[in-house]
C-alpha positions as CSV (number, residue, x, y, z in Angstrom):
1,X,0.0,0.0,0.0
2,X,1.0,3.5,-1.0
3,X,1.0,5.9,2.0
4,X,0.4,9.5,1.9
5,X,3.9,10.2,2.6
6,X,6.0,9.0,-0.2
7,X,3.0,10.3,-2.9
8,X,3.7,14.0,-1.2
9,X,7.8,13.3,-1.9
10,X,7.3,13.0,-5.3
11,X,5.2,15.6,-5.4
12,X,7.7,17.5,-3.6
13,X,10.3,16.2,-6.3
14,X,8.2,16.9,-9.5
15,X,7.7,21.0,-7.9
16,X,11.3,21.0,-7.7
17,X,12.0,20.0,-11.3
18,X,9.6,22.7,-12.2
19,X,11.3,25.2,-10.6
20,X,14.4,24.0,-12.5
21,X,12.3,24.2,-16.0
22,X,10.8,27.7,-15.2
23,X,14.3,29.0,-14.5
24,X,15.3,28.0,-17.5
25,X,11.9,29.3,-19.1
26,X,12.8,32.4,-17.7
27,X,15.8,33.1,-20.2
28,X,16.9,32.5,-23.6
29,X,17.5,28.9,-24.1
30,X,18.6,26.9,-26.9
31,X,17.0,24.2,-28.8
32,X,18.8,21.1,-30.2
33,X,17.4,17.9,-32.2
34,X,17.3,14.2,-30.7
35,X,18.1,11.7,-32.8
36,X,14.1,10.9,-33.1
37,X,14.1,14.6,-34.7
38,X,12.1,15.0,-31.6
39,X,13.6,18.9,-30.1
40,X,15.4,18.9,-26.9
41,X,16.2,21.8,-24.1
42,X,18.9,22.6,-21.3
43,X,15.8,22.2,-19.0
44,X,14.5,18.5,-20.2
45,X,18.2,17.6,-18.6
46,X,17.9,20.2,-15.8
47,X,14.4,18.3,-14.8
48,X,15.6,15.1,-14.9
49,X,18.7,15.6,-13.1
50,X,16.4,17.1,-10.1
51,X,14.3,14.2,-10.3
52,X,17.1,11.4,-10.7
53,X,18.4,12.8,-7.2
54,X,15.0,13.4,-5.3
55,X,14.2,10.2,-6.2
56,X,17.7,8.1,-5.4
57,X,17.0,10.1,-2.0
58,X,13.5,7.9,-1.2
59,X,13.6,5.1,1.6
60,X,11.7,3.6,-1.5
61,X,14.7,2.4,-4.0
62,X,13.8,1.1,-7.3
63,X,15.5,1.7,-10.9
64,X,14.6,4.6,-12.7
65,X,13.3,5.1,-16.5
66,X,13.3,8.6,-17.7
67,X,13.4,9.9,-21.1
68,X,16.9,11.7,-20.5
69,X,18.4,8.3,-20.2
70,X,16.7,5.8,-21.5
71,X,19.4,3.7,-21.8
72,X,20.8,3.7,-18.1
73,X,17.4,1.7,-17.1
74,X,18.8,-1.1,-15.4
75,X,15.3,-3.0,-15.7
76,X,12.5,-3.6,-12.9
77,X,13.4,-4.8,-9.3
78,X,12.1,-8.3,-8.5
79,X,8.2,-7.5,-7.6
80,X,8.3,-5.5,-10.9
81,X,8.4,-1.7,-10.2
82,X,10.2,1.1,-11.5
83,X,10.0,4.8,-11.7
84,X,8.6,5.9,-15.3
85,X,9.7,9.9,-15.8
86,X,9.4,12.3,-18.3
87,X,11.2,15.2,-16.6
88,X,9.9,17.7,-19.5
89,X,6.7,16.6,-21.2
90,X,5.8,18.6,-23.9
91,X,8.8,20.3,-25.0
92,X,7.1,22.0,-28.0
93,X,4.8,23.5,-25.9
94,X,7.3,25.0,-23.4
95,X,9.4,26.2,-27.3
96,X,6.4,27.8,-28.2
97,X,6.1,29.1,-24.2
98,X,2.0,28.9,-24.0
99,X,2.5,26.9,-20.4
100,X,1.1,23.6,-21.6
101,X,4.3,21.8,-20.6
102,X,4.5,19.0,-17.5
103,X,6.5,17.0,-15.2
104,X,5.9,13.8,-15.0
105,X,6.3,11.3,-12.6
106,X,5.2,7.3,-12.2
107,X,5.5,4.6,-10.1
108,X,4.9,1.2,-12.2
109,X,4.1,-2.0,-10.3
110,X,3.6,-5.2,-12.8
111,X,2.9,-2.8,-15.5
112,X,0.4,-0.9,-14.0
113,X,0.8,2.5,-12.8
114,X,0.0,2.6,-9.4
115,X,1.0,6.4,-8.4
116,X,1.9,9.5,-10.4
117,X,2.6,12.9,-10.1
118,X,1.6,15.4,-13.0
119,X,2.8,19.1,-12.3
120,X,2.3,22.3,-14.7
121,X,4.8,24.5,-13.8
122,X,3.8,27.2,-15.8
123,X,0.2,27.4,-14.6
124,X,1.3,26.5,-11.1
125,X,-1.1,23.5,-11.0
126,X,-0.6,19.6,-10.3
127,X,-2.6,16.5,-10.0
128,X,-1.7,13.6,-8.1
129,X,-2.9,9.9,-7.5
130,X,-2.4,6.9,-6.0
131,X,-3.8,3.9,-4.9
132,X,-6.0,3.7,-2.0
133,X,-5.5,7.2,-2.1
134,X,-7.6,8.6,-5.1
135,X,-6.9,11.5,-7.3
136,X,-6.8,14.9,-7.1
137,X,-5.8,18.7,-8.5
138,X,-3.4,21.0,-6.6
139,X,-4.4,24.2,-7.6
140,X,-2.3,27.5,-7.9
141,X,-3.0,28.6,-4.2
142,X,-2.5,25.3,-2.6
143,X,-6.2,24.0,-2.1
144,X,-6.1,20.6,-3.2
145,X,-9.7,18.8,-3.7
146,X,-10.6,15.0,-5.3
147,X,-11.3,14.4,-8.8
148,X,-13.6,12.4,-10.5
149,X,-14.3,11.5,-14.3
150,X,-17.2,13.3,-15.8
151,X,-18.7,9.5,-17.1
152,X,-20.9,8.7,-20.4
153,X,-22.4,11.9,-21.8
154,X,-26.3,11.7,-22.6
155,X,-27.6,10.6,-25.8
156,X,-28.0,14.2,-26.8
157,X,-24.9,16.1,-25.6
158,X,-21.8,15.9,-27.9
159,X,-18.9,14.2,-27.2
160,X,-15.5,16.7,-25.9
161,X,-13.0,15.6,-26.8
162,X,-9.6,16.5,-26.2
163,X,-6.6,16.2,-28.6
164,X,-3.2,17.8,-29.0
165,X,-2.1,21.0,-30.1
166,X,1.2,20.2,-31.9
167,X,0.4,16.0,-33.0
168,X,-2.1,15.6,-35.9
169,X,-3.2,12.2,-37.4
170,X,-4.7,11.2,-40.7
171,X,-6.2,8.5,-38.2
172,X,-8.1,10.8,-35.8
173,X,-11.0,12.1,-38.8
174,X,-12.3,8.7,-39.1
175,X,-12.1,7.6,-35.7
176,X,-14.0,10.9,-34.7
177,X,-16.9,10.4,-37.5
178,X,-17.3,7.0,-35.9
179,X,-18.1,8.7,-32.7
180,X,-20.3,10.9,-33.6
181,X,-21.7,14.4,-32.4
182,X,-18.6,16.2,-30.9
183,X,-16.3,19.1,-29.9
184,X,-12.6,19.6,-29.8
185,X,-10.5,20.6,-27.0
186,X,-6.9,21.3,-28.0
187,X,-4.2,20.7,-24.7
188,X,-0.4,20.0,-24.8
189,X,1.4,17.3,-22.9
190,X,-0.3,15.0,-20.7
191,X,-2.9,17.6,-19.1
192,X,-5.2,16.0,-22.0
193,X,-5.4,13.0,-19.8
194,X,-5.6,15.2,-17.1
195,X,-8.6,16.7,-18.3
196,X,-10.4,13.7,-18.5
197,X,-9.5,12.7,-15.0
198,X,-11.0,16.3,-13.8
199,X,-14.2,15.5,-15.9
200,X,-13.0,18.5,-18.1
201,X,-13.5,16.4,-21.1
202,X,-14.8,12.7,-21.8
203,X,-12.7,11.2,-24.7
204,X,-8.8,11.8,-25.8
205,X,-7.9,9.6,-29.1
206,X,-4.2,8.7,-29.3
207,X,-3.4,7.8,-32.4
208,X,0.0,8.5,-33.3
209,X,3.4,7.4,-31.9
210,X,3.8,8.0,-27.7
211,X,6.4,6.8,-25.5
212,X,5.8,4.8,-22.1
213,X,6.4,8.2,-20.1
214,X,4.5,10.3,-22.0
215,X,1.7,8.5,-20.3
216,X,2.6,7.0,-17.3
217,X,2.0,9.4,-14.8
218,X,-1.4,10.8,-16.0
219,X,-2.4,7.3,-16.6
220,X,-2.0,6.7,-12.5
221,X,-4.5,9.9,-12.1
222,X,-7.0,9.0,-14.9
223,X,-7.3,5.2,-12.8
224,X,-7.7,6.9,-9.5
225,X,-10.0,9.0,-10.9
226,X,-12.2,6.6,-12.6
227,X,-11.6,6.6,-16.3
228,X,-9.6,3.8,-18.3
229,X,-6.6,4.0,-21.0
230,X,-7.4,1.9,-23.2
231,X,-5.1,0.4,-26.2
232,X,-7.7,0.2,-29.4
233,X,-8.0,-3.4,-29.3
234,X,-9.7,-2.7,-25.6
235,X,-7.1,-3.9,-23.6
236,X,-5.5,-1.6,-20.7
237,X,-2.4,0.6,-21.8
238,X,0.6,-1.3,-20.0
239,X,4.1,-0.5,-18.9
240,X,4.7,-4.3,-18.2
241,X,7.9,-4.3,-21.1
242,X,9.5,-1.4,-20.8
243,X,12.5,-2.4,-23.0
244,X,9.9,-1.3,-26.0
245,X,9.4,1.8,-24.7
246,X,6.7,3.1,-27.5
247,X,2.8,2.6,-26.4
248,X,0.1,1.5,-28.8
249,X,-2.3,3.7,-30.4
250,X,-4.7,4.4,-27.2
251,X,-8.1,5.9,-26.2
252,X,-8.5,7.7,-22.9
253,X,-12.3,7.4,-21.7
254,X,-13.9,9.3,-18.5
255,X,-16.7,6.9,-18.4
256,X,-14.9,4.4,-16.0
């Protein structure tokens, strides 16, 4: 069982990494390329060095996947857990500087994840989950109150659904006709799944390429919540084999 106490370190961890991003945000900073083409910035590395520390510093010691370094992952312990991070999520967002940018934080258990940590440093707002603890949203002046999925909308309501500002798919068109009467909510990062978890919006289609950490953390908050991450074939997203690191295409639904 997860206690109160090690979900409010990471927490505690993820607001530190903000504060190392927002520095950074501050100033001019420089953009280079990955080898994915994907773009990269002195505060993805910042973030993850933060984390990497806050996190070696737990009573709780368990190997640690982050983007950043990918290949240092030494593999799960013996009861299968890890720490799934994605110091910076949303690097395009925090390029373009309209806030939409996270840090993310997971703890995986058998491929599920069991607790995670979402903070939007920008908009000075985080959500956090964990089993046998619920969900809920931090917001900017430190109230913090539970969070529930909005569920099914009636028959006569349109569908929102929430998709990303900087990822299109040739996909997505058909998959929406299919669903019928809706409405578009553009988000960066993983405060789409967020949304759904805060009953913001009901539906977010995935369906284009994501890695394991993109997800992770929001996943943990859409569970507590009440919703489900679905891959298309129905079966829940899992982090079970991280050496693959890319998820399927996915479907995040607030109708638990």
């Amino acid at each position: 069982m997860i206690d109160q106490a090690l979900l409010d370190s990471v927490e505690r961890i993820a607001r530190e990494a903000g504060d190392a991003i927002m520095a950074v945000y501050a100033c001019e900073f420089s953009v280079e390329e990955k080898e994915d083409k994907s773009p990269l910035t002195e505060a993805d590395q910042a973030a993850h060095n933060v984390i990497v520390r806050g996190l070696q510093g737990l009573e709780l010691q368990l190997p640690i996947l982050s983007e950043e370094d990918a290949e240092g992952f030494s593999g799960v312990d013996s009861n299968g857990r890890y720490w799934l991070v994605d110091p910076l999520d949303g690097t395009k967002e925090f390029i373009k500087r309209n806030g939409e940018f996270t840090v993310n934080i997971a703890l995986i258990e058998n491929g599920k994840p069991i607790l995670g940590v979402v903070t939007a440093p920008a908009l000075e707002t985080a959500y956090v989950a964990a089993e046998g603890l619920g969900a809920f949203k931090v917001e900017a002046n430190g109230e913090r109150h539970e969070i529930r999925v909005a569920g099914k909308p009636e028959a006569a309501s349109a569908w929102r659904v929430v998709g990303s500002r900087s990822h299109t798919s040739p996909d997505l068109a058909a998959w929406l006709e299919k669903l019928g009467k809706h409405e578009m909510l553009p988000m960066g990062s993983s405060l789409k799944l967020c949304l759904i978890a805060e009953g913001k919006a009901d539906a977010y289609p995935r369906l284009g390429p994501t890695c394991l950490w993109d997800t992770g953390a929001a996943h943990a908050v859409v569970l507590q919540a009440g919703g489900r991450v679905e891959a298309l074939e129905g079966k829940q997203l899992s982090y079970a084999n991280p050496s693959e690191k890319l998820n399927p295409y996915f479907v995040v639904w607030g109708n638990g």
